[in-house]
Structure formats: C-alpha cells, structure tokens
C-alpha positions as CSV (number, residue, x, y, z in Angstrom):
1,X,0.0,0.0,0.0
2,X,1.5,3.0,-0.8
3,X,1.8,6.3,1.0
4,X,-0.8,8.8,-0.5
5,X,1.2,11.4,-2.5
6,X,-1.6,14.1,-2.0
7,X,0.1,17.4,-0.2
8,X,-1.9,19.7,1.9
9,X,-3.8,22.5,0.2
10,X,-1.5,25.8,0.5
11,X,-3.2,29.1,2.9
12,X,-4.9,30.9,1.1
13,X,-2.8,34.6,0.7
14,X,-3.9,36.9,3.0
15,X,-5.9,40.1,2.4
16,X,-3.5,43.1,2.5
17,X,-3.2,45.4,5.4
18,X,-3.8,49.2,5.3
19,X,-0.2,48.8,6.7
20,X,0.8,47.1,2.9
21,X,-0.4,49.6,1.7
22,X,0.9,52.6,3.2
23,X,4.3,51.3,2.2
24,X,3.4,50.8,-1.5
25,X,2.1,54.4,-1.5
26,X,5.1,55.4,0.5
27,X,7.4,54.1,-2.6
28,X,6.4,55.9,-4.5
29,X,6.1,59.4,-2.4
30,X,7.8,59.5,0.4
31,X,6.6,62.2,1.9
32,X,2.9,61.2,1.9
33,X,2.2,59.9,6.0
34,X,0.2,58.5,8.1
35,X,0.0,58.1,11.9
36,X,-1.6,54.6,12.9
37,X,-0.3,54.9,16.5
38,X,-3.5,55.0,18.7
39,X,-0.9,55.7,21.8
40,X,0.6,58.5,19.6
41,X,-3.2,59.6,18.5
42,X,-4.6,59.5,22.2
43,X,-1.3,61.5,23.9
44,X,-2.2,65.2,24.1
45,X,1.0,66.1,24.1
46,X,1.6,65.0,20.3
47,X,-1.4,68.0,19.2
48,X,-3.4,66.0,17.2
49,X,-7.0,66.9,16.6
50,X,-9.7,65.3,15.6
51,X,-11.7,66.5,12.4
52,X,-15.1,65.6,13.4
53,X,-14.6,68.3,16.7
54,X,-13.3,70.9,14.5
55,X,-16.8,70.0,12.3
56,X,-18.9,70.1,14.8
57,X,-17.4,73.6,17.2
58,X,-17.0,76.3,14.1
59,X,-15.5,78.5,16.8
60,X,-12.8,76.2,17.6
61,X,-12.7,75.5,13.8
62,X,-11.9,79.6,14.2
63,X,-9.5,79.8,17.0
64,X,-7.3,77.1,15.2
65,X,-7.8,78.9,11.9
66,X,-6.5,82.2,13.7
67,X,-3.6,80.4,15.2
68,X,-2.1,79.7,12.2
69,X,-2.6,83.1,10.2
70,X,0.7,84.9,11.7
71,X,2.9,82.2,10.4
72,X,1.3,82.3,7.3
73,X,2.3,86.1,6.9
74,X,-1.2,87.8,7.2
75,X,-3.6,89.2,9.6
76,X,-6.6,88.7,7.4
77,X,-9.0,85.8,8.7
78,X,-10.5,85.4,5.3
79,X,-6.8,84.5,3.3
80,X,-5.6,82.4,6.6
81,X,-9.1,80.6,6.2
82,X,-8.0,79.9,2.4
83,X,-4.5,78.7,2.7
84,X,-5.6,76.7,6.3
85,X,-8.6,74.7,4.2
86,X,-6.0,74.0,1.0
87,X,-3.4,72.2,3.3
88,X,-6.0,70.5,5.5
89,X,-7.8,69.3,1.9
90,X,-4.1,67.9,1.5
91,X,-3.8,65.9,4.1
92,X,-6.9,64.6,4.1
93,X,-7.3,63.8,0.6
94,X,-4.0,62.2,0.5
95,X,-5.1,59.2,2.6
96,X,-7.3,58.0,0.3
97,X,-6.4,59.2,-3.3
98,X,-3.0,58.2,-2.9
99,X,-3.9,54.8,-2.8
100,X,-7.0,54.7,-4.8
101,X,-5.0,56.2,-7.7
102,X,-2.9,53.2,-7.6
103,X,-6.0,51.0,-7.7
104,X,-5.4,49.9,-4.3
105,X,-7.7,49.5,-0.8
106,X,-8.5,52.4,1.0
107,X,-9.3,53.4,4.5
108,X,-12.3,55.5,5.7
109,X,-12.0,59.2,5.3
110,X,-14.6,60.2,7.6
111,X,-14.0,63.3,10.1
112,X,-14.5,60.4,12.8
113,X,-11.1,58.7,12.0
114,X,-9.5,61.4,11.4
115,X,-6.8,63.6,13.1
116,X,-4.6,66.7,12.0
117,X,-1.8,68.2,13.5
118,X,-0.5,71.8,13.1
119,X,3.2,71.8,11.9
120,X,4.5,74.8,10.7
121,X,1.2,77.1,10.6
122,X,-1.0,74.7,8.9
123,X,-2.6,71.0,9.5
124,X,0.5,69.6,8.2
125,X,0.6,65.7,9.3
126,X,-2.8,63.3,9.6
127,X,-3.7,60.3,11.5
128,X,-6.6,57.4,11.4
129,X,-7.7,55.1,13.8
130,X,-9.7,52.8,11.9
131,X,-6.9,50.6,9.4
132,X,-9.9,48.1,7.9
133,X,-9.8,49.1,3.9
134,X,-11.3,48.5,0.9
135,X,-11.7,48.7,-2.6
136,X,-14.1,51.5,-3.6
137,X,-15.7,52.9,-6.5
138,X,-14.9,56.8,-7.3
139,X,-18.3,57.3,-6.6
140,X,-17.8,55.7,-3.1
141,X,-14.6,57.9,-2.8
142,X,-16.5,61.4,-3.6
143,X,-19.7,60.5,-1.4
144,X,-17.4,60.2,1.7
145,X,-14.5,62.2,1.2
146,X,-16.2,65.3,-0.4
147,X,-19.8,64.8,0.8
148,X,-19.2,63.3,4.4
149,X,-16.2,65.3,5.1
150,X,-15.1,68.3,2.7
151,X,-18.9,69.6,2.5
152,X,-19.5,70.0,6.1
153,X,-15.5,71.2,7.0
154,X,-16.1,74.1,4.7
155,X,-19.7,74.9,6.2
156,X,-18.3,74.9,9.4
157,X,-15.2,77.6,7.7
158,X,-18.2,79.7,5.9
159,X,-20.1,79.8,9.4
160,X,-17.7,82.2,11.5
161,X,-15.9,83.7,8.4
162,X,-16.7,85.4,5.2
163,X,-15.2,84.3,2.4
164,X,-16.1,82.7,-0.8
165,X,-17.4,79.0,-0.9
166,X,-16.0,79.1,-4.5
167,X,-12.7,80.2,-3.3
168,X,-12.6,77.2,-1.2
169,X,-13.8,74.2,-3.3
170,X,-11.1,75.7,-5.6
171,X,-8.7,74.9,-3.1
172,X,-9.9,71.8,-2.2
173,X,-9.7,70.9,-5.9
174,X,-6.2,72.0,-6.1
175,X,-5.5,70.0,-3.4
176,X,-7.3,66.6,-5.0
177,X,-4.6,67.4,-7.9
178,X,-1.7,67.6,-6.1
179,X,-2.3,64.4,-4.5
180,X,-2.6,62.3,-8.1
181,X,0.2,64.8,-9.9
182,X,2.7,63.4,-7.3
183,X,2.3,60.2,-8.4
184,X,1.8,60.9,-11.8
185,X,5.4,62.2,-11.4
186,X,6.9,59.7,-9.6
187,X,9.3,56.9,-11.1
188,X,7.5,53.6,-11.8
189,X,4.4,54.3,-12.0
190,X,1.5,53.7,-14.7
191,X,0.7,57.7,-15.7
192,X,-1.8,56.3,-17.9
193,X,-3.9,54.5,-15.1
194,X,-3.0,57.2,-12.7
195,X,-4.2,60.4,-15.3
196,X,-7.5,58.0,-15.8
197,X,-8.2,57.6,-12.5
198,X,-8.0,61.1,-11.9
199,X,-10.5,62.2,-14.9
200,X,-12.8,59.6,-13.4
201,X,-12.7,61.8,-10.1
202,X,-13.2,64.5,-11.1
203,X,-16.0,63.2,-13.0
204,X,-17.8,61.9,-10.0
205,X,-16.8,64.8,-7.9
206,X,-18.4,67.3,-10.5
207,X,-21.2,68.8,-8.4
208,X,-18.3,70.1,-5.9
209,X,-15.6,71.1,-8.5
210,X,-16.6,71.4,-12.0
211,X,-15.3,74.4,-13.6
212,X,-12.4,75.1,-10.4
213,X,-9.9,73.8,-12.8
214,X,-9.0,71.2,-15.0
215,X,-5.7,69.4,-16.3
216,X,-3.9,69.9,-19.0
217,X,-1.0,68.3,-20.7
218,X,2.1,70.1,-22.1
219,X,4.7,68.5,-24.4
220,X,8.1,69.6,-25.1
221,X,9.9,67.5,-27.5
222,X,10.2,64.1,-25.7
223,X,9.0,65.4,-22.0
224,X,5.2,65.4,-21.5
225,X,4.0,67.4,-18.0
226,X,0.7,66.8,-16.8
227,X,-0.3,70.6,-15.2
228,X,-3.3,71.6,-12.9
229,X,-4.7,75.1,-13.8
230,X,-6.7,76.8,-11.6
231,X,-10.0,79.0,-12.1
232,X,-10.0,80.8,-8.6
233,X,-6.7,81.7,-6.8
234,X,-6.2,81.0,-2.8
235,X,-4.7,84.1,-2.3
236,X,-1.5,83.4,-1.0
237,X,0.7,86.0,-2.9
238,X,-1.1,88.6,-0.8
239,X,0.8,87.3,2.4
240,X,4.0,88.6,3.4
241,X,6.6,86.4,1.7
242,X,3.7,84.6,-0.3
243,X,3.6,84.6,-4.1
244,X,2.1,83.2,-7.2
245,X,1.3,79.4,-6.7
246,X,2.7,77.5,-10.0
247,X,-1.0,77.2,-11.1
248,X,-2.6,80.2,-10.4
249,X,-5.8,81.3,-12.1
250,X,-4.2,85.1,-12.0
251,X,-1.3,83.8,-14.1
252,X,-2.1,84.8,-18.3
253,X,-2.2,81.3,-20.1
254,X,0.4,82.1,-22.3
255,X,3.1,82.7,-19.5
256,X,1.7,79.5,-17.5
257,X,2.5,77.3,-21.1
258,X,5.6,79.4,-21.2
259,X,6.9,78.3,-18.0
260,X,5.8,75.1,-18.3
261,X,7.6,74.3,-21.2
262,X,10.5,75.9,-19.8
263,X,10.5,73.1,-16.7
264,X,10.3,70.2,-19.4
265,X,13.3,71.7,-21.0
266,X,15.1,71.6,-17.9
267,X,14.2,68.2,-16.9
268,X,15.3,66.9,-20.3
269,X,19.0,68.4,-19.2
C-alpha cells in the first residue's frame, strides 16, 4: 500500500493590510504619511486633533484657523481661512487618493477617524484610527471624502468667516490634484492609469468642483508634463513672503505654457 502522494492544500494569501499599503504608496512618495499609532493619536502632548470636533465647534474651527494666520504672513482671517482649508484638503485627501490612484484599498475618510496636527502654521501631518480598507468605487470615494467630510469642514469655515465658498472648493480641488500629480510624477508608475483615475474623479466629484480647474498636458519634444490650472486663486501671494502658486488662475495662459515648457526643457537636461 502506498503512501498517499496528496500534499496539503497551501493558505490561502492573506488580504492586505492598510499597513501594505501605506508602504506601497510610500514608494512611491515618500513624503505622503500616516499616523496609525493609537498611543501616539490619544497623547495630548503629540497636538493631534480630531476633524469631526473641528466640524462640529466652528469657533474652535476659528481659534485654530486664527492660530495659524501669523505664520502664514497675514492678519486677514479670510486669506488664513483659504490657505488653512488648502493644506487641510491635502492631508486629508491624501489618505485615500493616494492609494486609490494606484488602484489599491483604501481606509475610511470620515471626520471620525481622522486627526490633524499643526506643523509649521498649517494642518500639516494626519492620522486614522480605523486601518480596515477596501476597494471602492470613485463614486464611493467622492460620497465620503467630499460629501461626508469636505462639504461639512467648509460649512463649518463659511459659518464664522466670510469668504467665498467658491474660493474654497477651488482649493480643495487643487489640493485633490496635487495628490494624483505626485504620483503621476513619480518613477515607476503607470501615468496612464494614474491620469484615468484622476478624470474619473473628477468626473464623479463634479457637483463640488466642476469648472475650479482642469488638467492639461504640455509637451516639449520628448517630455510630457501633466499641469493643474486653476480658475479661482487661494490668495497666497497677498501674504507677506507669499507669491504666485505654479498654477494660479491670475497667471495669463500664455506665460503658465511658457513656464511650463521651460520646466520640461530643464528636466530633459
């Protein structure tokens, strides 16, 4: 009688961790984090704050807002509400479009699980507590990251300060951009997938941001840039020390394709 040659059925692979991929987002930018510490989260001492309390107490939406516009070089709450919403929009938006534009699981982007910390005069670093992920539609994406969180952030801005809701979508926009323009410029990655991804965004995020500012690509001989040009400017060359973001909407289109081109020529170098 012979010994039964029949091996044991392998493990099934495991699902990935939000941990997997952090890193694989990390590889590709570096400088996109994310604190997963609940110690770190829960210590007062480390300043983080969470986004649902800023949502939910404009006037300490306000007071944090304020506390950040002398750094910023102004003394106008309406420009340090501006420049405060594009970086928070940033951070926030970076937790789940960095991943999602690399077609991976992503983590909930509600103001519930999320934290941001003021580093030099802005929310400069975020943090979640809840790491379960998934794969989600753009539709999915837009309902809670725009809908759930951006939509009621913003209210709670327009509700102690006067400034334009257009201004601010713009911003938030902007912000969306930067997050898939990093990776679209970052080695190894599909630009193709990554440029789709983001038209199919923008596409679902249309009620919010239609007409704030679109992409456009420039070619110069063999380089190809892939640019974000805004319709409504943050105002940040109005602060002392500020200047003309690289997309501005106050910027003639003939010098924005001018410089453009000139930055292609001198990657090609």
């Amino acid at each position: 009688m012979h010994e039964s040659s029949v091996h044991p059925a392998a493990p099934p692979p495991s699902s990935p961790s939000y941990d997997d991929v952090l890193a694989e987002v990390t590889a590709s930018v570096d400088y996109l984090r994310v604190t997963t510490d609940p110690a770190a989260i829960a210590d007062p001492a480390q300043g983080w704050i969470g986004c649902s309390s800023l949502i939910e107490s404009p006037d300490r939406l306000l007071e944090l807002v304020r506390s950040t516009s002398g750094g910023r070089g102004t003394a106008d709450e309406m420009i340090a509400a501006s420049l405060f919403v594009h970086s928070y929009a940033f951070r926030i938006a970076s937790v789940v479009l960095a991943p999602w534009a690399l077609g991976l699981a992503v983590p909930s982007c509600s103001p519930g699980n999320m934290h941001v910390k003021i580093t030099r005069n802005r929310p400069g670093a975020v943090a979640i507590d809840d790491l379960a992920i998934a794969i989600r539609s753009a539709e999915e994406v837009v309902e809670e990251l725009f809908s759930g969180h951006f939509a009621p952030h913003i209210d709670a801005i327009l509700a102690t300060i006067t400034i334009g809701k257009r201004l601010l979508w713009g911003n938030v926009a902007a912000a969306c951009s930067t997050v898939f323009r990093a990776l679209d410029g970052a080695p190894d990655t599909d630009r193709v997938a990554i440029q789709a991804r983001a038209a199919e965004f923008a596409e679902a995020a249309a009620p919010w941001i239609d007409g704030l500012g679109n992409h456009e690509t420039v070619r110069e001989g063999n380089e190809t840039g892939w640019f974000w040009t805004r319709t409504v400017c943050c105002l940040w060359y109005q602060c002392q020390g500020g200047f003309k973001c690289s997309d501005c909407s106050l910027t003639s289109a003939a010098d924005l394709e001018a410089t453009r081109r000139s930055e292609l020529l001198a990657a090609a170098r």
